[in-house]
N, C-alpha and C positions, 0 to 999 in steps of 0.2 A: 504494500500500500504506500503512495505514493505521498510526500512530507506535505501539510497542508501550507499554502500560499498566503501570507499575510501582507497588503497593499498597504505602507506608511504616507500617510497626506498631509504633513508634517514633522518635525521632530520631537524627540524626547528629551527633553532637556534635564532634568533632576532622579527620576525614576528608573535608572538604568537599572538596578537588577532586577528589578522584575520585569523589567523590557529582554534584558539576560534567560530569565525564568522561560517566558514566550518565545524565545530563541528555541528551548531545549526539544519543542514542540511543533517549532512550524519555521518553515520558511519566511525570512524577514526581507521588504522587498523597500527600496526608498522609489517617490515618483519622482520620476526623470521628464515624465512630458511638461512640454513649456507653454501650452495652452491649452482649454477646452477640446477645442476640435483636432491635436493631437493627443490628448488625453483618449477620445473616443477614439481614434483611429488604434490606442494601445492598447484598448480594452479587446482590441478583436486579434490582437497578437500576444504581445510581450506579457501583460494582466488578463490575459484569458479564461487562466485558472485560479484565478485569484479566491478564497474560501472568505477572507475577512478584511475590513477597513478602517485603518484607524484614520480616523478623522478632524480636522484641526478648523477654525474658521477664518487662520490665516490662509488655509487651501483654496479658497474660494476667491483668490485674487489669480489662481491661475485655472484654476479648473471650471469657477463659479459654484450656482447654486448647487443642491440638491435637488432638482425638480423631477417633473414628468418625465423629459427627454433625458436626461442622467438617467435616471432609473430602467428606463428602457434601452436602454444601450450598455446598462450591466452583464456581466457575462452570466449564464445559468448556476454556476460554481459558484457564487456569492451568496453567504447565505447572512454575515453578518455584517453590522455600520456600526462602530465603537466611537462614539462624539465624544470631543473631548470640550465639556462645559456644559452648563447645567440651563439652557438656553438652546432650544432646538429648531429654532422659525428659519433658517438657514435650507432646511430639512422639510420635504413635503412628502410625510410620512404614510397619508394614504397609496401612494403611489409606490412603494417599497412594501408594504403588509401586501399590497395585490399580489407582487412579484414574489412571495415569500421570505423575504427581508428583512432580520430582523434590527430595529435601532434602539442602540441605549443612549444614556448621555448620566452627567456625574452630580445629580442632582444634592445629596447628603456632602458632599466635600467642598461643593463652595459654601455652606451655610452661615459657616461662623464669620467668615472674613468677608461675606456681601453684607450683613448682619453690622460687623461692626464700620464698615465704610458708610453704610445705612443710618447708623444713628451719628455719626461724624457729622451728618449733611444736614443732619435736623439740627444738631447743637448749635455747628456752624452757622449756620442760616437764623435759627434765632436768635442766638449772638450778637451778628453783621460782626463774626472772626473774621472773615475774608476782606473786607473791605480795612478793617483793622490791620492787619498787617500787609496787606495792599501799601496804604500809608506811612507806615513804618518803615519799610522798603524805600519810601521814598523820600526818609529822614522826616517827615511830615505825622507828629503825634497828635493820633485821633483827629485830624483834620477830616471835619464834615461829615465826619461817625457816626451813624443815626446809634443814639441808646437801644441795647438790645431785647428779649424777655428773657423770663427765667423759666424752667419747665414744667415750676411747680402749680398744679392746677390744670395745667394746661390740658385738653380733649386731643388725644393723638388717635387718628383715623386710618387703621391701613386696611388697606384694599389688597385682599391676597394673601389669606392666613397661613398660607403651606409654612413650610421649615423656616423657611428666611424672615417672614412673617411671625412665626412665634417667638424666634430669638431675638428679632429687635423686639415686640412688647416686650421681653425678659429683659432686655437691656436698658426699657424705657422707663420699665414702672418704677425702680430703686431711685430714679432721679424725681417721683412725684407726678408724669404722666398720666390721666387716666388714660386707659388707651377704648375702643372701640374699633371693631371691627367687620368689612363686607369680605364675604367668600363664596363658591359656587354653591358650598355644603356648610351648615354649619359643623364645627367643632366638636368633640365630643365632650363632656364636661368634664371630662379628667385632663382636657388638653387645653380647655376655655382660662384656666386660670383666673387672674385678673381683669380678664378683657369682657367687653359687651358686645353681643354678636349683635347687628342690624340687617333686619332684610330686604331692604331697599338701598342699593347703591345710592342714592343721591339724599341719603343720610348722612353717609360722611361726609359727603359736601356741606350741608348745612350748619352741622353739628361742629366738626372737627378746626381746631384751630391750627394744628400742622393735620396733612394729609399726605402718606406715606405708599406708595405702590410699590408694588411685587408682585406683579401679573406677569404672566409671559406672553409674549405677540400673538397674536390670534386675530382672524378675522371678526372676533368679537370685543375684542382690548382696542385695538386699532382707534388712538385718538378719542381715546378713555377719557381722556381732561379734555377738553372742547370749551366754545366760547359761553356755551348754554350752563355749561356746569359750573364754569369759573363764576359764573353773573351767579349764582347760588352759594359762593362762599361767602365765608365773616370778610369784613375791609381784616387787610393786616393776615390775610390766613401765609401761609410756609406750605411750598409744594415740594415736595421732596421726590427722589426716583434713582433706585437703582435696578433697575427691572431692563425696559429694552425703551428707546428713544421713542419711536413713534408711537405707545403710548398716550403721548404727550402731544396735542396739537400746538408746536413752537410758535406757530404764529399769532395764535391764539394766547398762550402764555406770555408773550411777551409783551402783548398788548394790553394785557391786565397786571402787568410787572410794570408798566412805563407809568400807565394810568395810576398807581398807588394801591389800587383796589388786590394784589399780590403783594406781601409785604417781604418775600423774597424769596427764593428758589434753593435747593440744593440738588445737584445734579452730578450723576455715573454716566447719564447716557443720553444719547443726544439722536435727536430725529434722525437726520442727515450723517450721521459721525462716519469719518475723522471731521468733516466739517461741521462749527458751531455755528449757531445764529448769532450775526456781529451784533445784533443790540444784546443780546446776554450776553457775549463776553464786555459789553461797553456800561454794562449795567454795575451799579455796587451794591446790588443788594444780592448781587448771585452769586456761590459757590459751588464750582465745577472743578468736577475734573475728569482726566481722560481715561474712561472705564477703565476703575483703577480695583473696583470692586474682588478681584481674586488677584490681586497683583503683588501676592507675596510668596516667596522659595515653600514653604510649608507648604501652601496650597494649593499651587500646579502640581508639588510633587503626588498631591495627595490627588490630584484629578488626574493626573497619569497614570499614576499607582490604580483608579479602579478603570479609566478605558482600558488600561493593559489586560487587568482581572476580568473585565466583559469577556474579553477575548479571550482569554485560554477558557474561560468556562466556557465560551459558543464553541471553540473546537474540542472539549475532551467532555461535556454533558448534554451538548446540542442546543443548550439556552444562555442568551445572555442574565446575567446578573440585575441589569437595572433597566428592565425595559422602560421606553418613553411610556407614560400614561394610557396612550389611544390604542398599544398593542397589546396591552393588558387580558389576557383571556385570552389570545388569539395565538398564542405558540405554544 
């Protein structure tokens, strides 16, 4: 029997021995094509037998998306797609379940450190740290510093109870947050904690004085904050987001950031990114940064560590470790 084929769509950077491990087991193969339409022309040669994928979402600057036509031009030998990142809209997953394909991604290993970049951006942002040392930088003390709030009391609103979701409330409530929260399902009450489930989304709107998302992109998130919802917050609310960009209708945002009626932003991720919207980076009430949210040595290593693990378990027990959600029941 012939050593199973493993197709690298990036590199490994921290996790070598268990990249070593997955050696012991399978053919380890780096992409060489230099674009899409040579990528496909290799799927019908060089990666023909390819059994499994690790996958990076720096790949997608040469190979692109994950779509229909990707998927259809996969060879029959592929049975698995090991993401690496806990964020899968990259990935159009009905079109791989058709094919038999199964896709994971590292949902449990970014939690703690999207989590603590998460409440960075509410602290920050209610603060106005950003602008504050903005000025600083520019030997200029607390010039034109709007005074910031404090957290205590304050209604924090997040949209998107999953993992990342529950550890920022853990992170929020010891500072005096109440928190409240919208999600597909509620909570179980051993997992509700301190928080208030609402079941109408345009409750945290009303209610919440910071408003916190952790949705992932879906044709139903898609411009989740809009101009209608923003016209339903308190003046002075804090929109925060370390989820996925368009989320967030920017143009929209930043019209209710100019106007006063947003009392300031905290931001991982951005519609458009790598490009920002110039009136929020010209803005001083926003703090940004460049999804920065897993961008520490522990926890790539740790996201590498389980797409590696997806993958020797899809070759030595025929299932991946962490299926996406939507293939749930279906392998």
């Amino acid at each position: 029997m012939s050593t199973p084929k493993v197709l690298f769509l990036g590199t490994v950077f921290y996790a070598t021995e268990e990249k070593a491990k997955l050696a012991e087991i399978a053919d380890l193969v780096d992409l060489e094509s230099r674009s899409r339409e040579e990528f496909f022309q290799d799927l019908k040669g060089k990666y023909s037998d390819v059994v499994g994928i690790y996958r990076t979402v720096s790949s997608t600057k040469t190979i692109g998306l994950f779509d229909e036509e990707l998927a259809n031009a996969l060879p029959d030998s592929v049975k698995y797609i090991s993401h690496h990142g806990a964020g899968y809209d990259q990935i159009d997953v009905p079109f791989f379940t058709a094919r038999g394909i199964q896709v994971s991604n590292t949902p449990g290993a970014v939690t703690n450190a999207t989590a603590d970049t998460h409440f960075f951006l509410i602290l920050g942002a209610l603060r106005n740290y950003a602008h504050g040392a903005y000025q600083l930088k520019q030997k200029q003390w607390l010039k034109d510093v709007e005074i910031g709030h404090s957290p205590e009391g304050k209604i924090l609103g997040i949209v998107g109870m999953g993992g990342i979701g529950q550890a920022l409330r853990d992170r929020a409530i010891p500072f005096g947050f109440k928190v409240i929260y919208y999600n597909r399902r509620r909570l179980a009450s051993e997992l509700e904690k301190d928080s208030e489930y609402v079941d109408n989304i345009d409750e945290i709107f009303t209610q919440s004085d910071v408003i916190a998302l952790n949705v992932p992109l879906t044709k139903d998130t898609y411009h989740l904050v809009n101009k209608e919802r923003l016209a339903k917050t308190k003046p002075g609310v804090i929109i925060t987001n370390s989820a996925r960009g368009p989320v967030i209708d920017e143009e929209a945002l930043v019209e209710a950031l100019d106007s006063g009626h947003v009392g300031g932003v905290g931001l991982d991720v951005f519609e458009h990114e790598p490009e920002v919207h110039p009136r929020l980076l010209d803005n001083p009430r926003t703090l940004l940064l460049p999804h920065m949210g897993t961008y520490a040595i522990e926890t790539r290593k740790n996201m590498e560590n389980l797409v590696l693990q997806n993958l020797e378990s899809g070759l030595t027990t025929g299932k991946l470790l962490t299926l996406v959600p939507e293939q749930k029941g279906k392998f």
